[in-house]
LODOTOR-723568 format. One line per 3 residues: number of its first residue (from 1); their letters; for each residue x, z, y of N, C-alpha, C. Coordinates in pm, whole numbers, plus 32768, in hexadecimal, padded with zeros to 4 digits. Each point is the difference from the previous one (the first is absolute). Example, Ala and Ser with C-alpha at 12.3 -4.5 7.8 and 13.67 -1.06 7.14 Angstrom:
2
1	AS	8527/830C/7DC7/7FA7/8000/8077/805A/8000/8078 | 7FDD/7FB8/8069/8052/8006/8077/7FB3/8049/806D $
// end
This chain:
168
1	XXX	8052/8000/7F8A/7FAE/8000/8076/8057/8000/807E | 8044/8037/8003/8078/8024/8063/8026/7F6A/8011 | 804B/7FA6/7FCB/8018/7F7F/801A/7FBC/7FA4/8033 $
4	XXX	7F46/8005/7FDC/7FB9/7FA4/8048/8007/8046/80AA | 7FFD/8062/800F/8013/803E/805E/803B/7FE1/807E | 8076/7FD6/7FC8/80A3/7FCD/802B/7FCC/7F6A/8043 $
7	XXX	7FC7/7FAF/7F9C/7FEE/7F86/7FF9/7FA0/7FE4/809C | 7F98/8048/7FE9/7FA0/7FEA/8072/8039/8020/808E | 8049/807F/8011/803B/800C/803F/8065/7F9B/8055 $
10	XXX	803D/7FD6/7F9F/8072/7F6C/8033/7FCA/7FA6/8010 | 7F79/7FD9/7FC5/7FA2/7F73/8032/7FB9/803A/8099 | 7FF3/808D/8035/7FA0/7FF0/805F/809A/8007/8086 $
13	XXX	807D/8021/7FE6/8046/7FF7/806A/8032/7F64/7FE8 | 8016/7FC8/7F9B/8005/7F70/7FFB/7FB8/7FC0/804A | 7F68/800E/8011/7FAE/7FB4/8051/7FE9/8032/8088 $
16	XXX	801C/8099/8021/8047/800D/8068/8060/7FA1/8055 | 8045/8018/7FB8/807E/7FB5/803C/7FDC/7F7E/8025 | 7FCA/7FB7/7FAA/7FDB/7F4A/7FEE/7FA1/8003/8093 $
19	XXX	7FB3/805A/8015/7F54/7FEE/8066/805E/8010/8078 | 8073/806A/8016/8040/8002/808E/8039/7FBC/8028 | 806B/7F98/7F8B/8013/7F92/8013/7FD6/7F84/801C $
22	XXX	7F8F/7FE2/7FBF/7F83/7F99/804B/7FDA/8001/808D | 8013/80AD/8007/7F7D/8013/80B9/808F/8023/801D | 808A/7FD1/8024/8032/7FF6/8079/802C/7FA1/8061 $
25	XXX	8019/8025/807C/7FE9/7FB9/8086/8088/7F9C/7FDF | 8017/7F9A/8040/8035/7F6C/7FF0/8068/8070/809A | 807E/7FEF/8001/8084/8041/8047/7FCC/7FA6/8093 $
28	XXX	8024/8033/805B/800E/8021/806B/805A/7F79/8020 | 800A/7F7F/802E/803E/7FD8/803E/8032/7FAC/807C | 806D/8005/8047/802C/7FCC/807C/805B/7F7C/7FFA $
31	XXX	7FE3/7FDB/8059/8025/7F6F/8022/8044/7FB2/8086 | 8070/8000/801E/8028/8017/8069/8058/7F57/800F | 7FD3/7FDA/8062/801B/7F5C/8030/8056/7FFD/807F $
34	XXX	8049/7FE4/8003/8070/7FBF/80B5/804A/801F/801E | 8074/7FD8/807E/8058/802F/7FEE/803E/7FDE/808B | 802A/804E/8055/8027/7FEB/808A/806A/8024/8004 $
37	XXX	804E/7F7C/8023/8084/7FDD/8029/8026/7FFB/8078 | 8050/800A/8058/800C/8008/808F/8074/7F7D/801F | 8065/8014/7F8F/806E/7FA3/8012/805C/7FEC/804E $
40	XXX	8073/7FD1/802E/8061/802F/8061/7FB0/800B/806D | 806C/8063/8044/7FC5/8025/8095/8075/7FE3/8074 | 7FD0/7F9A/806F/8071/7FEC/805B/7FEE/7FCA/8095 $
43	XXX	802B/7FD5/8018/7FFC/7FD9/80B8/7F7B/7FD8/8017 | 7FA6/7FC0/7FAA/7F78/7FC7/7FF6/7FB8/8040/801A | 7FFF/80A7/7F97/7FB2/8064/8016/8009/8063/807F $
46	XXX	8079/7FDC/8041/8037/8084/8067/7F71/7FF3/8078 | 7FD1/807A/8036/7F7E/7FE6/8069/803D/7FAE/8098 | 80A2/801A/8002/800A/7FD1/808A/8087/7FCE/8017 $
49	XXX	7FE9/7FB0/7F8E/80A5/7FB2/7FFA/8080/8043/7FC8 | 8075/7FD1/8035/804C/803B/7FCE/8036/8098/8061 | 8019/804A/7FC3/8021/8094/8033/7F82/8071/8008 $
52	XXX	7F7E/7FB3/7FA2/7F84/8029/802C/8010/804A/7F65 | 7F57/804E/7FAC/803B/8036/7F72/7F64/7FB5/7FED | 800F/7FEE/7F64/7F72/8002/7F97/7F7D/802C/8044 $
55	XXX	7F9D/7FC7/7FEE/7F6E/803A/8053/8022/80A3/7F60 | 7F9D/806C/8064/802E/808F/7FB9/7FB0/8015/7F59 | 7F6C/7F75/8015/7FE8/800A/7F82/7FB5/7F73/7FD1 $
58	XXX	801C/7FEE/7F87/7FF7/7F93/7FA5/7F8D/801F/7FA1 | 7F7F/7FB0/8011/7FB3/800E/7FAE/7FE9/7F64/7FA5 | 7FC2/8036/7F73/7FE2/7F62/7FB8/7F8B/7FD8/8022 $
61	XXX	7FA3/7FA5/7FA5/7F9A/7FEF/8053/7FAC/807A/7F7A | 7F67/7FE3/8065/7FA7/804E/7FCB/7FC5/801F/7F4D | 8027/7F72/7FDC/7FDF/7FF6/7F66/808F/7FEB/7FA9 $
64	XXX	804B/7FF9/800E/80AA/8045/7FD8/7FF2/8008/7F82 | 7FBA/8051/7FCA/7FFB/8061/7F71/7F4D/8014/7FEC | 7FF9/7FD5/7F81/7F84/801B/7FAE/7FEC/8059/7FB1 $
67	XXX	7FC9/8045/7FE1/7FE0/8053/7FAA/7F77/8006/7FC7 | 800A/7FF8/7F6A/7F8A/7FD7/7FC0/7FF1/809E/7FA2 | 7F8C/8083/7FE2/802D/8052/7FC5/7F78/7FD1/7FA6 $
70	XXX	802D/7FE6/7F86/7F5F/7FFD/7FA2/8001/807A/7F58 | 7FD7/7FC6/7FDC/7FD6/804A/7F6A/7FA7/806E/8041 | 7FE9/8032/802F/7FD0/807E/800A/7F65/8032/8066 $
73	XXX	7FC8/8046/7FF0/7F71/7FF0/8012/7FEE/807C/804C | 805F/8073/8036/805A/807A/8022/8018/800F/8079 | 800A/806F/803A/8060/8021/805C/807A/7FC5/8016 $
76	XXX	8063/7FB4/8063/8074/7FF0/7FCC/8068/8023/808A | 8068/8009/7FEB/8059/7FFF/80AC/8091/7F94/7FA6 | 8024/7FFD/80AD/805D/7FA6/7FCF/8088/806A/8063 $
79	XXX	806F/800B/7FBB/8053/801C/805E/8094/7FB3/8022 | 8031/8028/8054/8068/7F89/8041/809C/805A/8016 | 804B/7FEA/7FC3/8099/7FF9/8013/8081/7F90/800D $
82	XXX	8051/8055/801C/8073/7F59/8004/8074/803A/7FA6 | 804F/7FB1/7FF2/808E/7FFB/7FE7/805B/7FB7/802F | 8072/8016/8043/8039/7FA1/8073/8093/7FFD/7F8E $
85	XXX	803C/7F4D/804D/806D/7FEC/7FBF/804A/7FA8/805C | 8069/800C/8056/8009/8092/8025/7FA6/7FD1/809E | 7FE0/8061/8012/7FA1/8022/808A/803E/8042/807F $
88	XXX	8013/7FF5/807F/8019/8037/8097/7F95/8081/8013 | 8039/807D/7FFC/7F9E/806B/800D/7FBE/7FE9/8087 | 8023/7F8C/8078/7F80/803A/8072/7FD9/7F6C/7FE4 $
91	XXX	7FE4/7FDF/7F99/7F96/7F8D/7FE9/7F6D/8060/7F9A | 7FAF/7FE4/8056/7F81/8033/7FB3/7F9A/7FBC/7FCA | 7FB4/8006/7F78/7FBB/7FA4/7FCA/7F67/8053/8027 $
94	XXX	7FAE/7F87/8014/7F75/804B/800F/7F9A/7FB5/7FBE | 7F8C/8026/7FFE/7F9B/7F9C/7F93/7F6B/8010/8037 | 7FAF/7FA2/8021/7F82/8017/7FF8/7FA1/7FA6/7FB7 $
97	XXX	7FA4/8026/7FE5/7F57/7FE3/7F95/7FC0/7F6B/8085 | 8009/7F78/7FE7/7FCF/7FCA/805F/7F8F/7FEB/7FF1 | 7F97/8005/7F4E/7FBB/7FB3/7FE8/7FC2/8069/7F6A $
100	XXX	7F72/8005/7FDF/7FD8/804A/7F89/7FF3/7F9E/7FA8 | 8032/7F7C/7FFE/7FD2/7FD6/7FB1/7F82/7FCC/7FCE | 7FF5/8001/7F58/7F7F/7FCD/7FD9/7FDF/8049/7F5E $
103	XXX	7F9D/801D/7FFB/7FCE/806C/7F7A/7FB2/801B/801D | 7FA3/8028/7F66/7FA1/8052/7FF7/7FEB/807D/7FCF | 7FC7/80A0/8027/800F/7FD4/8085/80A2/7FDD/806B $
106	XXX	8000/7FFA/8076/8043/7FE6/8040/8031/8050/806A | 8040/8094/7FCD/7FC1/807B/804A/80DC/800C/8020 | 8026/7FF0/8074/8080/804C/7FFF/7FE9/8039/8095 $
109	XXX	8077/806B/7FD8/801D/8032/808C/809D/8046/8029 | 800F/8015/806D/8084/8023/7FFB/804D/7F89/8040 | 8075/800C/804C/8076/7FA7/7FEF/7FD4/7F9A/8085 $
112	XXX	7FD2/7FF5/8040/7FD6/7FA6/805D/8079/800D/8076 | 8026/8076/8020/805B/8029/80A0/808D/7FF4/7F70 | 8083/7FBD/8065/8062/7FFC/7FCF/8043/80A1/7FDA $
115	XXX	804A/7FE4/7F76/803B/8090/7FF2/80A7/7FCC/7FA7 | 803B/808E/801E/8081/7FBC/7FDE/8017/8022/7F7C | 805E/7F9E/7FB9/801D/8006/7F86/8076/8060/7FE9 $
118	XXX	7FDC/804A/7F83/80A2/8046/8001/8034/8015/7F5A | 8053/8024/7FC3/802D/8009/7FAC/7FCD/803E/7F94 | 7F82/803B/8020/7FB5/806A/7FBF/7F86/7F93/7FE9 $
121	XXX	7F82/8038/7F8B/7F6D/7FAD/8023/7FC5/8034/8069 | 7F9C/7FC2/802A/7FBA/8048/8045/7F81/7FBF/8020 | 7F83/8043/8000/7F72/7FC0/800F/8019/7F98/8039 $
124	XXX	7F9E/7F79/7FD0/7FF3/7F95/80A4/7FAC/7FF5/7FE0 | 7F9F/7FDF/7F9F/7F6D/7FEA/8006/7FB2/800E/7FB4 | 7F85/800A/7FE2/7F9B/803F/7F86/7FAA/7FB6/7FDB $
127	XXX	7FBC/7FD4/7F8B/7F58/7FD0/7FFB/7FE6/802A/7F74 | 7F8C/7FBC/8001/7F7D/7FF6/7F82/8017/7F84/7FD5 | 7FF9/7FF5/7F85/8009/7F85/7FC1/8059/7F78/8017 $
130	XXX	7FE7/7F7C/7FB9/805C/7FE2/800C/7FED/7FB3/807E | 8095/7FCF/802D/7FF5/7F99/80A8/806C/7FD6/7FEB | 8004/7F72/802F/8072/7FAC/8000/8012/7FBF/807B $
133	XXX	805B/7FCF/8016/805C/7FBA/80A0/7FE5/805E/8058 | 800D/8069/800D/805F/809C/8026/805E/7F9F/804E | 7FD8/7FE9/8083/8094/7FEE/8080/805A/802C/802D $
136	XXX	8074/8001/802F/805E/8073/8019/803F/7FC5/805F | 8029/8030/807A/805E/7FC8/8075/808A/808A/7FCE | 8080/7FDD/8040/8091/8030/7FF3/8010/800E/8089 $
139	XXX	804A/806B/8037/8044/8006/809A/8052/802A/7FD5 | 806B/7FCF/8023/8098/806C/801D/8041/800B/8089 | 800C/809D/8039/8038/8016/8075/8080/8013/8024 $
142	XXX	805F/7FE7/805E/809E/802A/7FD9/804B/7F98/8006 | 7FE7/7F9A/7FED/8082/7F90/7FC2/8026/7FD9/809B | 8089/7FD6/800C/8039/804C/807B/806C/7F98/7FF0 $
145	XXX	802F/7FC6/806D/80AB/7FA7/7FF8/8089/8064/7F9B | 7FCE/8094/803A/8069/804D/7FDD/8016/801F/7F82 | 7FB1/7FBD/7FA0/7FD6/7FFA/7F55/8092/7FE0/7FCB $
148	XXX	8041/8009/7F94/805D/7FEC/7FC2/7FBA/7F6E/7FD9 | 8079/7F75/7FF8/7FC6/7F99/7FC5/8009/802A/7F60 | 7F92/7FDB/7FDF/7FDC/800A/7F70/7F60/7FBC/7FB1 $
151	XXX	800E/8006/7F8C/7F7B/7FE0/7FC6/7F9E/8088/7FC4 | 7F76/8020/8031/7FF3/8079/8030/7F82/7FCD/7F94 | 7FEB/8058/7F98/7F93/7FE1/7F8B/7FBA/80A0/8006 $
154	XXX	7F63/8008/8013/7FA8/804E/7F9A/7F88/7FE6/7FC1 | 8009/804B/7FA4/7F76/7FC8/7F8D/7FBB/8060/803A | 7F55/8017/7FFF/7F91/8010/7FF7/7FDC/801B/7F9B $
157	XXX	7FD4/805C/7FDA/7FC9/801E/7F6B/7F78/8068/8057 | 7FB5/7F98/7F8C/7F60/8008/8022/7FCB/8060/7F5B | 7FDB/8091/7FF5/7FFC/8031/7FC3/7F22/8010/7FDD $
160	XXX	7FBA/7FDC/7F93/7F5D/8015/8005/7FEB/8083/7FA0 | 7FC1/8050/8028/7FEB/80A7/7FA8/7F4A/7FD3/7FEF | 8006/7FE9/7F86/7F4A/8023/8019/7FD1/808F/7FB4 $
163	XXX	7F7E/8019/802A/7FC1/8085/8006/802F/805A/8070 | 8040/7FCA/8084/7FE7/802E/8085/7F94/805F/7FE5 | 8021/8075/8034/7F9C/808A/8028/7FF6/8002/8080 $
166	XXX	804A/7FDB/8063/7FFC/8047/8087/7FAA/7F82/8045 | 7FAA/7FBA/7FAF/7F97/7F95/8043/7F92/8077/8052 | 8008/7FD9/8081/7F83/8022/8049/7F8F/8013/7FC8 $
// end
């Protein structure tokens, strides 16, 4: 008796297991499109000829970077860091939300006023469900004649968390 026991037992966490596997959610994912280049910088760019410096800030245009976040039917945020290679510490990266996109529903918020990027994540924007072509404009402040000549690289890393709690 003891053995059928056993048996039933391992068939009802067996089908356990099988039913949680059926009913779970399809992963969370992000999608991130573009890429703003600035390219040499020289007498062309100076605001007032020669002996004059760089206008103080450089923006891309408004649709720059896409962001598409789908699978998910959830709360979600997205957050924003960099990694520089190698980077001028009084050059500053900043980022803003130009556009919500398109989804159903079609609910974001957050990220609209420019904020600066830093080495750490950090919130830039939130929604409900999924939305795609997510706009993004780039500013960087700082770049200056007095720059070391060099080739000045950072990545963007666009991070999506779904099941966001701190939704309004």
């Amino acid at each position: 008796m003891r053995k059928r026991h056993t048996v039933i037992i391992g068939f009802v966490i067996l089908f356990f297991l099988s039913f949680s596997v059926l009913f779970t959610a399809p992963k969370l994912a992000i999608k991130v499109q573009g890429r703003w280049t600035i390219g040499n910088m020289g007498a062309a760019q100076l605001t007032g000829g020669a002996g004059s410096d760089f206008p103080g800030t450089l923006e891309s245009t408004t649709t720059e970077i896409s962001i598409d976040v789908t699978k998910t039917d959830n709360y979600w945020e997205v957050q924003i860091s960099k990694v520089d290679n190698p980077w001028p510490s009084i050059v500053q990266i900043w980022v803003r939300r130009t556009s919500d996109g398109s989804g159903t529903p079609s609910t974001i918020q957050g990220g609209t006023t420019y904020q600066q990027v830093t080495g750490t994540d950090s919130p830039f924007f939130s929604g409900i469900g999924d939305n795609t072509g997510i706009t993004v404009q780039i500013k960087l402040e700082g770049v200056t004649v007095g720059m070391n000549l060099d080739d000045y690289t950072s990545t963007l890393s666009y991070t999506a968390t779904d099941g966001y709690s701190d939704w309004p």
